[in-house]
C-alpha positions in Angstrom: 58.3 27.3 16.2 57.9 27.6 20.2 61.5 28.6 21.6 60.7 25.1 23.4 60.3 23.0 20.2 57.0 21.6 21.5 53.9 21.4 19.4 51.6 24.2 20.2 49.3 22.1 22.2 52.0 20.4 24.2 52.7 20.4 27.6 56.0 20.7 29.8 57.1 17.5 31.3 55.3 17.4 34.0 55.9 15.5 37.5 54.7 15.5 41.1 56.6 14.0 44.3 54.5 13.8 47.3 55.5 13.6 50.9 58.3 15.8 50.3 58.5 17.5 53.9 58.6 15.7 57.3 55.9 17.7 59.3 53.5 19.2 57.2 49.8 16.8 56.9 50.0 17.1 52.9 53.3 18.0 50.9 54.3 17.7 47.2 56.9 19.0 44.8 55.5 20.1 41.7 57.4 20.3 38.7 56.5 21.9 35.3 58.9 22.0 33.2 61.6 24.5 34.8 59.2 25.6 37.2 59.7 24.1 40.4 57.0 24.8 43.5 57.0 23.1 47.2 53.5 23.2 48.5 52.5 22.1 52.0 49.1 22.2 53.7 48.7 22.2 57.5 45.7 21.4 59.0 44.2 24.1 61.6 41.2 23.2 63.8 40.3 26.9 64.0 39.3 29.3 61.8 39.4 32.9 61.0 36.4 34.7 63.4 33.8 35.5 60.8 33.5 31.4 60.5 33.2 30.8 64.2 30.4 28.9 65.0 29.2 28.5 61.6 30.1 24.8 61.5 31.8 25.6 57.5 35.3 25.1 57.2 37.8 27.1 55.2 41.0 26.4 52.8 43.5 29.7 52.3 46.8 29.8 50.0 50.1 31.4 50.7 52.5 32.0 48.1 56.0 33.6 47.7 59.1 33.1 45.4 62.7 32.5 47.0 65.3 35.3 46.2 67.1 33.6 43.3 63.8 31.4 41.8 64.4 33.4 39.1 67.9 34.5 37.0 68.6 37.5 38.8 68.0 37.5 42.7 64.7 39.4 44.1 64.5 41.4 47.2 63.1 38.5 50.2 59.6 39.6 50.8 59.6 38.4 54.2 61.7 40.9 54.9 60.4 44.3 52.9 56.7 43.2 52.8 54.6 41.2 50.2 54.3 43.0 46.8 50.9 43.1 45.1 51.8 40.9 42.8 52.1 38.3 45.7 49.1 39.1 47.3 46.6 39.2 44.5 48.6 35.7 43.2 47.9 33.5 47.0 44.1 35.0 46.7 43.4 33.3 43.7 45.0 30.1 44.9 43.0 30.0 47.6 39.3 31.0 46.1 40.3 28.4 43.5 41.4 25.3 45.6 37.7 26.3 47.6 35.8 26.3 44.3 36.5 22.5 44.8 35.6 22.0 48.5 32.5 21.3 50.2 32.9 23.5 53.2 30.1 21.3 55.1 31.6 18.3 54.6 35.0 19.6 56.1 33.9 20.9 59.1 34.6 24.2 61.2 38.7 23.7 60.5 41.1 25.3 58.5 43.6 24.3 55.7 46.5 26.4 55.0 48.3 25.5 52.1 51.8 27.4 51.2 53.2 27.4 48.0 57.1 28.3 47.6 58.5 28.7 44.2 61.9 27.2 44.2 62.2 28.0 40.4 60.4 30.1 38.2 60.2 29.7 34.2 56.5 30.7 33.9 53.4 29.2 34.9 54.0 29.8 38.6 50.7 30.2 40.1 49.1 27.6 37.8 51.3 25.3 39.1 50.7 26.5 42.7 47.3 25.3 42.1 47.7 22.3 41.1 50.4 21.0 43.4 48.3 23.2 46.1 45.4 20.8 45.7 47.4 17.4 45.7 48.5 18.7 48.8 45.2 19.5 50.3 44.0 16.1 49.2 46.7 14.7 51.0 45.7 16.8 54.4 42.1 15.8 53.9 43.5 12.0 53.6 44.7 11.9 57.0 41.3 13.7 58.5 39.5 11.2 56.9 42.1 7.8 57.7 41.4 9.3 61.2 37.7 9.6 61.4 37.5 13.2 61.6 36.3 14.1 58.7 33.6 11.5 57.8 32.9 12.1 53.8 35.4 13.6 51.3 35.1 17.3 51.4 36.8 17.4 48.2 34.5 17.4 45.3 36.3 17.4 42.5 40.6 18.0 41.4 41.4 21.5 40.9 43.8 22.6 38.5 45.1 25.1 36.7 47.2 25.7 33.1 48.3 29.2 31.2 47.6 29.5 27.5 48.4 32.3 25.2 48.9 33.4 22.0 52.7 33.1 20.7 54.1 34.6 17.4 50.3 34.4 16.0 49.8 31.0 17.7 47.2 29.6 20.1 49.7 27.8 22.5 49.5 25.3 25.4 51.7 25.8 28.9 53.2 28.8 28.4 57.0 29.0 29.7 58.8 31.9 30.1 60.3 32.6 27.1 57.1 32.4 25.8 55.2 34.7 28.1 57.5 37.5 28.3 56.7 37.9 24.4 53.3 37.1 24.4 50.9 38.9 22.7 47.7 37.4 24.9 48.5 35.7 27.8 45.5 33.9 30.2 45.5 31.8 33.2 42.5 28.9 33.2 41.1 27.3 36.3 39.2 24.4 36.0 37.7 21.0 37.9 35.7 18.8 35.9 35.2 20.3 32.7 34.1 23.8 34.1 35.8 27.1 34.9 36.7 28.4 38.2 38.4 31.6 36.8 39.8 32.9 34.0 42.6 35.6 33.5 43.4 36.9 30.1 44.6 39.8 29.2 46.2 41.5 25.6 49.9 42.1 26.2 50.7 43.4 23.2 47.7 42.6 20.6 43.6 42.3 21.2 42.3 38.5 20.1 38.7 37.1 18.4 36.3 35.2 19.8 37.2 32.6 18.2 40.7 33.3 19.6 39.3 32.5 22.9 37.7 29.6 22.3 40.7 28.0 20.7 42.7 28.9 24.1 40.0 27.0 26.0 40.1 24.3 24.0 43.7 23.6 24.8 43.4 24.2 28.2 40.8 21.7 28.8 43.3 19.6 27.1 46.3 20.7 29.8 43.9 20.6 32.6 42.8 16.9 31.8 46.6 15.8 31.7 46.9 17.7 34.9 44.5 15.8 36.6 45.5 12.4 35.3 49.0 13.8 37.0 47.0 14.9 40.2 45.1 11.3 40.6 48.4 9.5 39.9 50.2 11.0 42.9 47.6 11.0 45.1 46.7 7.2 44.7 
């Protein structure tokens, strides 16, 4: 039995809110389960110097948790300095939401998109991913409502869904409960039934092959709810 009570290949209730901030070109509130992330994408007609002149644009992440996202308060990073953790997390947002872009199509501009965890319960930078790309979707909306941009530069939805393996269980959606006991734990990135990345690692016991392929099974299965979720808030 999950600590949750859901089946093993259930997800969290999962919502998105878009148009959540007043200034930003693409915004959404993504919420899975308990974990609760703002992301924001602001649109930047430059980009970093080793893309000048190339005519290929470019789409970077930024990430960070709020002191007291999670049950006892953590030191403000904007304050002491990112941690690793941090930094190695807002990389792979970034190289994942550009797995899914054509950099042609978009032009020599920039998209930032931040993600802010309000509330942590596990699963934080899967659902930075996937409330990072609604939000660049939204961005890329506006370029193209205004004639900037004149084909989608956004190939396929990006998004992204932890699976592990849970008191000898292959298990779906991972909350925290869950993968502070875990005895594999793996983060899947997909868009359109293939992978972006994968992250899995043996907390506390190795896994099969077969193992493996029963964790990708159920994330194709989260990752095709996600997107149904993605498509719905974006129109």
């Amino acid at each position: 039995m999950r600590p949750s009570g859901r089946q093993t290949n259930e997800m969290r209730t999962i919502s998105i809110e878009t148009g959540v901030t007043k200034h930003a070109e693409g915004s959404c509130l993504i919420k899975c389960g308990d974990t609760h992330v703002l992301c924001t994408a602001t649109i930047d007609e430059r980009v970093p110097p080793f893309l000048k002149n190339s005519g290929l644009g470019w789409v970077t992440a930024e990430y960070g948790m709020l002191p007291r996202a999670t049950n006892t308060r953590m030191r403000r990073e904007a304050k002491e300095g990112q941690s690793g953790r941090t930094q190695e997390i807002q990389r792979l947002i970034g190289r994942s939401l550009r797995a899914g872009v054509d950099r042609v199509a978009l032009g020599e501009r920039q998209i930032v998109v931040d993600c802010d965890v309000i509330q942590a319960d596990g699963g934080t930078r899967c659902a930075s991913i996937t409330g990072g790309w609604v939000a660049l979707k939204l961005a890329v909306n506006k370029l193209m409502k205004a004639g900037i941009v004149i084909s989608d530069p956004l190939v396929d939805p990006v998004a992204a869904i932890s699976c592990g393996i849970y008191a000898g269980q292959e298990v779906l959606d991972l909350d925290y409960p869950e993968d502070s006991e875990a005895g594999v734990d793996g983060n899947f990135v997909m868009t359109a039934g293939k992978l972006i990345e994968v992250q899995m690692s043996a907390e506390g016991s190795t896994y099969s092959r077969a193992q493996m392929d029963a964790l990708l099974d159920l994330a194709e299965k989260g990752v095709t709810e996600l997107t149904a979720a993605q498509m719905a808030a974006v129109g």
